[in-house]
BAVOMAR-229199 format. One record per atom (N, C-alpha, C): residue number from 1; residue in one letter; x, y, z. Coordinates in steps of 0.2 Angstrom, whole numbers, m for minus. Example, Ala and Ser with C-alpha at 12.3 -4.5 7.8 and 13.67 -1.06 7.14 Angstrom:
! residues 2
+------+-------+-------+-------+-------+
| pagu | rokol |    px |    py |    pz |
+------+-------+-------+-------+-------+
|    1 |     a |    66 |   m28 |    39 |
|    1 |     a |    62 |   m22 |    39 |
|    1 |     a |    66 |   m16 |    39 |
|    2 |     s |    64 |   m11 |    35 |
|    2 |     s |    68 |    m5 |    36 |
|    2 |     s |    64 |     0 |    39 |
+------+-------+-------+-------+-------+
//
This chain:
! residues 154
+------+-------+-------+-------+-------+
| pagu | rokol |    px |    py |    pz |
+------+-------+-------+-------+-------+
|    1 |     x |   642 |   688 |   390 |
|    1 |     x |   647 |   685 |   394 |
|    1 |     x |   647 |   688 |   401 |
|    2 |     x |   644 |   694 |   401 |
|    2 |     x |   645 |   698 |   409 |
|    2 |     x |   640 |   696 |   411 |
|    3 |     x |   634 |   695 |   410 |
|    3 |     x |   630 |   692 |   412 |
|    3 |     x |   631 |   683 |   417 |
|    4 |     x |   636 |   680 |   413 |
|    4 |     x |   636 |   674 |   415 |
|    4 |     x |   640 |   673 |   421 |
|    5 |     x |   645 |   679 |   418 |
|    5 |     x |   651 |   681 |   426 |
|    5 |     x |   648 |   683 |   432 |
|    6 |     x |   642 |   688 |   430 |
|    6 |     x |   638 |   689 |   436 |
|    6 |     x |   635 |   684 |   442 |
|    7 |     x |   631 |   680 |   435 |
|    7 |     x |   628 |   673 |   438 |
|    7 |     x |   632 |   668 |   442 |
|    8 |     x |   638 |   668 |   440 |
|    8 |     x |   642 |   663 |   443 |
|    8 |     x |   645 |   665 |   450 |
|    9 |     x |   648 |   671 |   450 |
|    9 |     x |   648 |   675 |   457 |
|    9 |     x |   642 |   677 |   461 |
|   10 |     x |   637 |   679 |   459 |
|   10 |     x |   633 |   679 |   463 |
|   10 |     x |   630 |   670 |   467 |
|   11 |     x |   632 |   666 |   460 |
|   11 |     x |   627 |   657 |   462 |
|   11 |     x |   636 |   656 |   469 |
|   12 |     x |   641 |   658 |   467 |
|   12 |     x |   645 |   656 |   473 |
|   12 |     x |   647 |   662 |   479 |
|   13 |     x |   643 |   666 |   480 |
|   13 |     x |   641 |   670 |   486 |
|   13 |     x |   637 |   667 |   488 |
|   14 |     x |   631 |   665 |   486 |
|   14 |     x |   625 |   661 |   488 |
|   14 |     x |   626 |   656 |   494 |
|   15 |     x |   634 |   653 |   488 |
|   15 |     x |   635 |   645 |   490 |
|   15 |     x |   638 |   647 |   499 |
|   16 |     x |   643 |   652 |   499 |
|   16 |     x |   647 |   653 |   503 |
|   16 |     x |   643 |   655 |   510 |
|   17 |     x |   637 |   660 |   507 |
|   17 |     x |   633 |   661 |   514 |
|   17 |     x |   629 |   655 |   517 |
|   18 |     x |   627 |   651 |   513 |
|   18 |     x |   622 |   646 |   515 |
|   18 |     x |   626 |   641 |   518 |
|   19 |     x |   633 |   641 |   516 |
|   19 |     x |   637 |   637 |   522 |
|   19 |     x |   641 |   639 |   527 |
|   20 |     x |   640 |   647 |   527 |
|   20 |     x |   640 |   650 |   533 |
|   20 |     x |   635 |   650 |   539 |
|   21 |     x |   629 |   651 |   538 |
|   21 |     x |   624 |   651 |   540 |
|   21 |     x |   623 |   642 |   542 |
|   22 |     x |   622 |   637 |   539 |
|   22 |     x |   624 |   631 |   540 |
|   22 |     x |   628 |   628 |   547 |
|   23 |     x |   635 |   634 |   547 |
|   23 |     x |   638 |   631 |   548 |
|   23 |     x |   637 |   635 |   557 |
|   24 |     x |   635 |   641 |   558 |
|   24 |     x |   632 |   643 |   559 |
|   24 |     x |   628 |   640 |   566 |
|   25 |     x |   621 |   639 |   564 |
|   25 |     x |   617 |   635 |   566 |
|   25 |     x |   619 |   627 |   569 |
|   26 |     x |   624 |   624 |   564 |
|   26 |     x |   626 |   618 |   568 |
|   26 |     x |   630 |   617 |   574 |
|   27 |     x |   636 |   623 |   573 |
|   27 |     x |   641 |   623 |   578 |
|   27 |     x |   640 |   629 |   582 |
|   28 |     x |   632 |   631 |   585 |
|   28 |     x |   631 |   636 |   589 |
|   28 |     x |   628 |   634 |   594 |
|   29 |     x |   625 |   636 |   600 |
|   29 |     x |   619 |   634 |   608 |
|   29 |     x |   613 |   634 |   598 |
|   30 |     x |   612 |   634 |   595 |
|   30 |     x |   605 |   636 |   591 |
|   30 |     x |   600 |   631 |   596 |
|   31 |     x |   595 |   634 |   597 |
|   31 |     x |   588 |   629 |   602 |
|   31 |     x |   591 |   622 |   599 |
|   32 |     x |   586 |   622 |   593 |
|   32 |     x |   585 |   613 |   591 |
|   32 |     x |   590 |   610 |   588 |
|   33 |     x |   597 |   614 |   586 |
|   33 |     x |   600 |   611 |   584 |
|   33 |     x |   600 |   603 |   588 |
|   34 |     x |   601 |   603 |   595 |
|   34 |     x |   603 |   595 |   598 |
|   34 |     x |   594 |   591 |   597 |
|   35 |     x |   591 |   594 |   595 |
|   35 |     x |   585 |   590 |   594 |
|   35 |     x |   584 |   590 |   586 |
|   36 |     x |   588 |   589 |   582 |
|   36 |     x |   590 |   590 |   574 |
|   36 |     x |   588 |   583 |   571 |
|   37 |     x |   585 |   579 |   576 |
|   37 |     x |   587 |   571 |   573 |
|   37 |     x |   579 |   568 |   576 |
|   38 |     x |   579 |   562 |   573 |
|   38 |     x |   574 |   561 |   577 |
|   38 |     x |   573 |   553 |   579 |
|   39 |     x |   570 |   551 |   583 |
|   39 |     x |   571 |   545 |   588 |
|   39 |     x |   564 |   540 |   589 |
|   40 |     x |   563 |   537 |   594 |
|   40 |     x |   556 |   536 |   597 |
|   40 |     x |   552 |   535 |   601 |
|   41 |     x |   547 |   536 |   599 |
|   41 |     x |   543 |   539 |   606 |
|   41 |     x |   537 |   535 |   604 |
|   42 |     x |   534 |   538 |   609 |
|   42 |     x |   526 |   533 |   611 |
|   42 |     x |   522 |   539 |   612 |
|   43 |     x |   517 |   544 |   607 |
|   43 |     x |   515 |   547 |   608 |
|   43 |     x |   509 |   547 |   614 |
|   44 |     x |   505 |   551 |   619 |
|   44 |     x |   500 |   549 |   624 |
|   44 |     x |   494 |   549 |   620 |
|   45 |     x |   491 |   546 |   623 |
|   45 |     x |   484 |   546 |   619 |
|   45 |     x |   479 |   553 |   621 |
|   46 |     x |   482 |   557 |   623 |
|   46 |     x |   479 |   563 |   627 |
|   46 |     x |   484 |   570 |   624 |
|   47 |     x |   488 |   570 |   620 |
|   47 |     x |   494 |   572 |   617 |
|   47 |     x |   488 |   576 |   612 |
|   48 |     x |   487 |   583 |   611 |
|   48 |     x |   486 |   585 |   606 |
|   48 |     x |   492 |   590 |   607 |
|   49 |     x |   495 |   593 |   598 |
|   49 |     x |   500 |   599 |   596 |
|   49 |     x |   500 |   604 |   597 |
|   50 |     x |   505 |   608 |   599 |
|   50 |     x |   502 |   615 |   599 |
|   50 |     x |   501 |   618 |   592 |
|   51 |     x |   494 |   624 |   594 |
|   51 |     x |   494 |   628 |   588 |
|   51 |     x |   498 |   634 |   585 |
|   52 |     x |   501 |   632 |   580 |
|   52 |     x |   505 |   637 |   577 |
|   52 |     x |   503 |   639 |   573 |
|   53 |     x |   505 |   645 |   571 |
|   53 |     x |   502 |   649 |   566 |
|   53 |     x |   504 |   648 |   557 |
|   54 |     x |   510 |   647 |   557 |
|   54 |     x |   511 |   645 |   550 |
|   54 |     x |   517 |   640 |   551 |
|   55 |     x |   515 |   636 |   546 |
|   55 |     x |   521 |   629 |   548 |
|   55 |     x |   528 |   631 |   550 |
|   56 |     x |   533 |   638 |   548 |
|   56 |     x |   538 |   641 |   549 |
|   56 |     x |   540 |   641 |   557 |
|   57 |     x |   532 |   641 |   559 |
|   57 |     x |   533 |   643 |   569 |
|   57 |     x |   535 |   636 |   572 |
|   58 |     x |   535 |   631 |   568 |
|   58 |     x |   536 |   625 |   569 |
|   58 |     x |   541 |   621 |   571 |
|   59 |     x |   543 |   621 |   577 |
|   59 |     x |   549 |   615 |   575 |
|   59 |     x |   551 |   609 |   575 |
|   60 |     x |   548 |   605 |   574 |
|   60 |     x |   547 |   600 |   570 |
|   60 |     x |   547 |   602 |   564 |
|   61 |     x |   547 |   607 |   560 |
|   61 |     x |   548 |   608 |   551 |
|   61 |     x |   557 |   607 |   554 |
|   62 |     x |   560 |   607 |   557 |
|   62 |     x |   567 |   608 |   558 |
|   62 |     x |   570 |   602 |   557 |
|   63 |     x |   565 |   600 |   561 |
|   63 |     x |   569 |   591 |   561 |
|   63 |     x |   566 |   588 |   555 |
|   64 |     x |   562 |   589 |   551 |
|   64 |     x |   558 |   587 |   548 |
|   64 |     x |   564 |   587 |   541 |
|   65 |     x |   566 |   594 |   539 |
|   65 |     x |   569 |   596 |   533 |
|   65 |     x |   578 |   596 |   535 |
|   66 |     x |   579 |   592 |   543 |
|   66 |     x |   586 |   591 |   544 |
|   66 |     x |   587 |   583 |   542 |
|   67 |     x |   580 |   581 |   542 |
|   67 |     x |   583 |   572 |   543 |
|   67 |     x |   579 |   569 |   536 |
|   68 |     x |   573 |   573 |   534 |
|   68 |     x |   570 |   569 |   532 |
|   68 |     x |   567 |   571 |   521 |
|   69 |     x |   571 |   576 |   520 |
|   69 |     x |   568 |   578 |   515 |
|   69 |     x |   572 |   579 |   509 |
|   70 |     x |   578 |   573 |   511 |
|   70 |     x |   582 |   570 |   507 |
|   70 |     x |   577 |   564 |   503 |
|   71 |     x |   575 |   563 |   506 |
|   71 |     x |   568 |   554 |   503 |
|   71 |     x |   562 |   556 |   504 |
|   72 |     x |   560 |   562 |   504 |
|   72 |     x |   552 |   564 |   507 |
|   72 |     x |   550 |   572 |   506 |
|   73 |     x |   543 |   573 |   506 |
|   73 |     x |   541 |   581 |   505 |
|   73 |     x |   534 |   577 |   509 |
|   74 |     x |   533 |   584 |   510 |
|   74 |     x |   525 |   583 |   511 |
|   74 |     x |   520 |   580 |   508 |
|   75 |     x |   521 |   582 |   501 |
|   75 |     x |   514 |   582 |   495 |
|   75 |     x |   516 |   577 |   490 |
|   76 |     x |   522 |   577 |   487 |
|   76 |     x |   524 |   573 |   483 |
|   76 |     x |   529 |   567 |   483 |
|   77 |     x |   531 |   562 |   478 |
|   77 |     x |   535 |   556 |   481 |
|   77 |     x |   542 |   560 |   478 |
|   78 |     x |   547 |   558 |   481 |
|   78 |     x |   553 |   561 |   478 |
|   78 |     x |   555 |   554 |   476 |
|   79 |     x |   557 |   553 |   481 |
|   79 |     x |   561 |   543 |   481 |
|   79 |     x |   557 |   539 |   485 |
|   80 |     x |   555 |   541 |   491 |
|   80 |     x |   548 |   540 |   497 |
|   80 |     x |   543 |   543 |   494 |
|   81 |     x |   537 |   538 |   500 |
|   81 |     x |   532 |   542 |   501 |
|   81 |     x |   530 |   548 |   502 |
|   82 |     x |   525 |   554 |   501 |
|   82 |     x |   525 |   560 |   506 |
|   82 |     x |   523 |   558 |   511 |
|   83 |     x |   522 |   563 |   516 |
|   83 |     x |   521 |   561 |   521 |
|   83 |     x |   516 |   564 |   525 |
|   84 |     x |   512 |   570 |   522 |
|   84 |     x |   509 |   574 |   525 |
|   84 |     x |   502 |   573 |   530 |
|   85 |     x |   501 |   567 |   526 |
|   85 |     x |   493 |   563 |   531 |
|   85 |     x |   496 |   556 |   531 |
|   86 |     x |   503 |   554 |   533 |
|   86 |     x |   504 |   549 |   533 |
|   86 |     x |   499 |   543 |   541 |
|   87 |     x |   498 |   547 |   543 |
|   87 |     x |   493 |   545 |   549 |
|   87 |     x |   487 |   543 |   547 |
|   88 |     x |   486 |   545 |   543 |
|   88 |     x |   476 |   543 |   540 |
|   88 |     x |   480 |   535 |   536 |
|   89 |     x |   484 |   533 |   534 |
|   89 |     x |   487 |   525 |   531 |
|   89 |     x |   490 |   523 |   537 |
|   90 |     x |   495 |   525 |   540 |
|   90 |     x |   498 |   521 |   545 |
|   90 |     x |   497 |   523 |   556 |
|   91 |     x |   499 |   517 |   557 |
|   91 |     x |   496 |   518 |   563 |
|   91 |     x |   507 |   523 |   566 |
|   92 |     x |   504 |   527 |   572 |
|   92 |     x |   510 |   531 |   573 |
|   92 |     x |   514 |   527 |   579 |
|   93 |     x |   514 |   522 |   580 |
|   93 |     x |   515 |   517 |   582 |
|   93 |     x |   521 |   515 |   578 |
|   94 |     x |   517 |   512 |   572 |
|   94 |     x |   520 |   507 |   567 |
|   94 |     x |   527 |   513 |   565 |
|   95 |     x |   524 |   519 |   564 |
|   95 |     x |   528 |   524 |   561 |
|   95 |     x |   536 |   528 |   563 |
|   96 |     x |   534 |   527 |   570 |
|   96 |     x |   540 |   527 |   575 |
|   96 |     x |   545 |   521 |   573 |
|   97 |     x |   544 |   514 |   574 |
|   97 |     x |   547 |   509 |   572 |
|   97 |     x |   550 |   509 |   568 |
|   98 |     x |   546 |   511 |   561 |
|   98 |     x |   548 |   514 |   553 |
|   98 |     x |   556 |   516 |   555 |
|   99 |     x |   555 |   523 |   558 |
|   99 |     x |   560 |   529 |   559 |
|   99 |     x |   565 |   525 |   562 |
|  100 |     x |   563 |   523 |   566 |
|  100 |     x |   570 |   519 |   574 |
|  100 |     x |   573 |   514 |   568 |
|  101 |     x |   570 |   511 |   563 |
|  101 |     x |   573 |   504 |   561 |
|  101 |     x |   568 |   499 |   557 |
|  102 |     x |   568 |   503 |   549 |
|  102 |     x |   565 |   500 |   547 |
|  102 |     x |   567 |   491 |   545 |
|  103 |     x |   575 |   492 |   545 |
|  103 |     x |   577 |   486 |   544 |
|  103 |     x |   574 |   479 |   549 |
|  104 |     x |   575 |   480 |   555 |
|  104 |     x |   571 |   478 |   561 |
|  104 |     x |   564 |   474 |   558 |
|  105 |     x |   561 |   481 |   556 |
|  105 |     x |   552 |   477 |   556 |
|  105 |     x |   553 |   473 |   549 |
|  106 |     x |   556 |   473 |   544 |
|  106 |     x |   557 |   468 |   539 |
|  106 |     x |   560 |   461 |   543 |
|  107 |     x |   566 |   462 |   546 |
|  107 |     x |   568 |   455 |   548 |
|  107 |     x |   563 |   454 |   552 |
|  108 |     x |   559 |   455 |   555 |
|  108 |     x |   554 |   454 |   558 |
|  108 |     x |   548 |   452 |   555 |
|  109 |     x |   547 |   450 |   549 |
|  109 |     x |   543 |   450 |   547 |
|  109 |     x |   536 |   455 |   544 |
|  110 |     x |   536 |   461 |   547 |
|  110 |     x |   532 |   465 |   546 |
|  110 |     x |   530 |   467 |   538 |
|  111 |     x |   523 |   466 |   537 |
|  111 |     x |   522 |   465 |   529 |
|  111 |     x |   521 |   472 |   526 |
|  112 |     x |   519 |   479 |   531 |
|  112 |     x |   519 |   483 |   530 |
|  112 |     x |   526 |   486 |   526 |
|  113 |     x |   530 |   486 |   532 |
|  113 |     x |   537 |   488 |   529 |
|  113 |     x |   542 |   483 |   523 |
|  114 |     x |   540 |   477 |   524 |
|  114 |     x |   543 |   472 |   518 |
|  114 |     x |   538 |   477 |   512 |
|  115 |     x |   531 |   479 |   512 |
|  115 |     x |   528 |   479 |   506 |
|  115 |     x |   531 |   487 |   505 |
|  116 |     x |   535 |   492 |   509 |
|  116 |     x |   536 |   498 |   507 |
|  116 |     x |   543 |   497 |   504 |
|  117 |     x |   545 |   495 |   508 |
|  117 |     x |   553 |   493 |   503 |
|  117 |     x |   552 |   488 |   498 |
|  118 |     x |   548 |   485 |   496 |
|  118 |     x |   547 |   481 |   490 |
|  118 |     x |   545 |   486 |   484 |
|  119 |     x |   541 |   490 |   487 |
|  119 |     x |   535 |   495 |   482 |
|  119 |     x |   541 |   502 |   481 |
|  120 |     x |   546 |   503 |   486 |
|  120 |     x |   553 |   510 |   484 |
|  120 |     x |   558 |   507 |   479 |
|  121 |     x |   557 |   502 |   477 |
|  121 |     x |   564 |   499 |   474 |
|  121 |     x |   569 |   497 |   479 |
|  122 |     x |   568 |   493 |   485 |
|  122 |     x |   572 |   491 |   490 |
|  122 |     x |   576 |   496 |   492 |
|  123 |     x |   573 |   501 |   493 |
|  123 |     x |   577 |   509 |   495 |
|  123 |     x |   579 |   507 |   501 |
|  124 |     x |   582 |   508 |   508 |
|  124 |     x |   583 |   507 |   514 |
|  124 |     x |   583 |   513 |   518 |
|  125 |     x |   579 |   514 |   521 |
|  125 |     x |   575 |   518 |   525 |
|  125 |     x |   582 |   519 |   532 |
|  126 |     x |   583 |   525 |   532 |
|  126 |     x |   588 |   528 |   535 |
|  126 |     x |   586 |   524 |   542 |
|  127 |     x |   592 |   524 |   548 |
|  127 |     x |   589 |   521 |   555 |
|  127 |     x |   591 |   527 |   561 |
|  128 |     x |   584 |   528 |   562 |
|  128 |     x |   586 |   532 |   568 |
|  128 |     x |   586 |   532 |   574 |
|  129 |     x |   588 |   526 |   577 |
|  129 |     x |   589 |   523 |   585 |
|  129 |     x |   590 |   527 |   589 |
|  130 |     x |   596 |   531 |   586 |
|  130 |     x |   598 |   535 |   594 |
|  130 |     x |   596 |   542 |   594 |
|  131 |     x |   593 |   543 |   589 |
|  131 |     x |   589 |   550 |   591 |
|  131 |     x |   584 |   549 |   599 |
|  132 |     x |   584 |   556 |   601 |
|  132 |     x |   580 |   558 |   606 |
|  132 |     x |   573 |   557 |   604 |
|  133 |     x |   567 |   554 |   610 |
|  133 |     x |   561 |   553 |   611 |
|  133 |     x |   559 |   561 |   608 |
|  134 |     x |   561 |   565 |   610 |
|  134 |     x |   560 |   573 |   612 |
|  134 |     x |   557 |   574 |   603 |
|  135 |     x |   563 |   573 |   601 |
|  135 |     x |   564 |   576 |   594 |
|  135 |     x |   559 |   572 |   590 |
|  136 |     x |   559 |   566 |   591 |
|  136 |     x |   551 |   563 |   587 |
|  136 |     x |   545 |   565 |   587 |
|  137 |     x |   545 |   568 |   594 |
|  137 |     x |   538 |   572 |   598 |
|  137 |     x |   538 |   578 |   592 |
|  138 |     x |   543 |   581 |   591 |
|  138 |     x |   542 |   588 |   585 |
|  138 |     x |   541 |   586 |   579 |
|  139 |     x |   544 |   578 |   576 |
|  139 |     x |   544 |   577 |   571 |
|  139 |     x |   535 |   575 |   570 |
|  140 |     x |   533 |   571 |   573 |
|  140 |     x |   526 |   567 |   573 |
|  140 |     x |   521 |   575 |   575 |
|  141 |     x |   523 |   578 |   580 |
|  141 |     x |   518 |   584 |   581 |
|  141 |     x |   518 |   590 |   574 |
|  142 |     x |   522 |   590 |   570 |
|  142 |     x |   523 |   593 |   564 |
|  142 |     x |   518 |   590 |   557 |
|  143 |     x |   520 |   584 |   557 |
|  143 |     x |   517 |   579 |   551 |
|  143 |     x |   507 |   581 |   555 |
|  144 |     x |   509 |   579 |   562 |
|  144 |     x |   499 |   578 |   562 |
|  144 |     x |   498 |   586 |   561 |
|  145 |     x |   501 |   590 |   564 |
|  145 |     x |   498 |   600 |   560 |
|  145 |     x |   499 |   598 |   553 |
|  146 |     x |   504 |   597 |   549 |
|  146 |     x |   503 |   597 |   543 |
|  146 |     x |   495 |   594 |   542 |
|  147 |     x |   495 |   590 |   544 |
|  147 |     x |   489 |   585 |   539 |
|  147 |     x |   484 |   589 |   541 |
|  148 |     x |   481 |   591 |   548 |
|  148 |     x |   477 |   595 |   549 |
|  148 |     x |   475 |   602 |   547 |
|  149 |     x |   480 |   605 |   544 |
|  149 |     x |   481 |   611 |   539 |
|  149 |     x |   478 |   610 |   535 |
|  150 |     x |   482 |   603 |   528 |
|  150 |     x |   477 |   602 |   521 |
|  150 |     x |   472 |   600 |   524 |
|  151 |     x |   470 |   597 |   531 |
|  151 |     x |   462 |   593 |   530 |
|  151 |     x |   457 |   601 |   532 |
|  152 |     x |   460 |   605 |   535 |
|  152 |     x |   457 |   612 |   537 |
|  152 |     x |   456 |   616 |   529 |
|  153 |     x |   459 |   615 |   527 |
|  153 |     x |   460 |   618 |   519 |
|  153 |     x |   457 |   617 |   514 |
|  154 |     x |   453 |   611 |   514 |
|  154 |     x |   449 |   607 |   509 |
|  154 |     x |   442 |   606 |   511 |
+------+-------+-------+-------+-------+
//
């Protein structure tokens, strides 16, 4: 029974700092908090990432695990796709459009996006219009280091 008491005090300390910390981070100058979201951009064709040393140095992991890892992980399907070498299937073009407004490229016709929402159980792909250019830049430059890590690593 002491034991359980422990467990439960300690699992609502936990609770209490991580929405400190949370709370924290949202309602502070934090850098990326205002780049927290992400938008769309046209990446240059001359655009290569900065090299970081571990994905943690990364910020695009921030925007990545702020907006997107409710429906997504890297390596595995949670309710989406992963997304790690999402670039080796889809062009990052199309990818940005996805993000800004998958709804868009279905009324639109697009067979890509009607076949991803057909094949998730007509899931609806969150819209991110008004996110900043900026913050896609982290989000896309994050996904291509990821992919080039596993492809470096295999």
């Amino acid at each position: 029974m002491k034991e359980i008491k422990t467990a439960v005090i300690l699992s609502f300390m936990a609770t209490i700092i991580t929405s400190i910390a949370f709370g924290l981070t949202v309602f502070s100058d934090f850098p990326y908090y205002k780049q927290a979201y992400c938008g769309g951009a046209i990446m240059p064709e001359d655009y290569k990432p900065t090299e970081y040393l571990t994905p943690l140095d990364h910020p695009g992991q921030i925007v990545f695990k702020s907006n997107c890892t409710t429906c997504h992980s890297l390596d595995i399907k949670i309710i989406s796709p992963p997304l790690r070498n999402v670039f080796e299937y889809r062009d990052s073009l199309w990818t940005v459009k996805m993000i800004k407004n998958a709804r868009k490229l279905r009324e639109n016709g697009d067979s890509l996006a009607i076949a991803n929402f057909e094949g998730y159980n007509h899931l609806q792909h969150t819209s991110f219009e008004i996110m900043p250019d900026s913050t896609l830049k982290l989000l896309i430059s994050y996904l291509i280091e990821e992919g080039n890590r596993d492809s470096a690593q295999n």
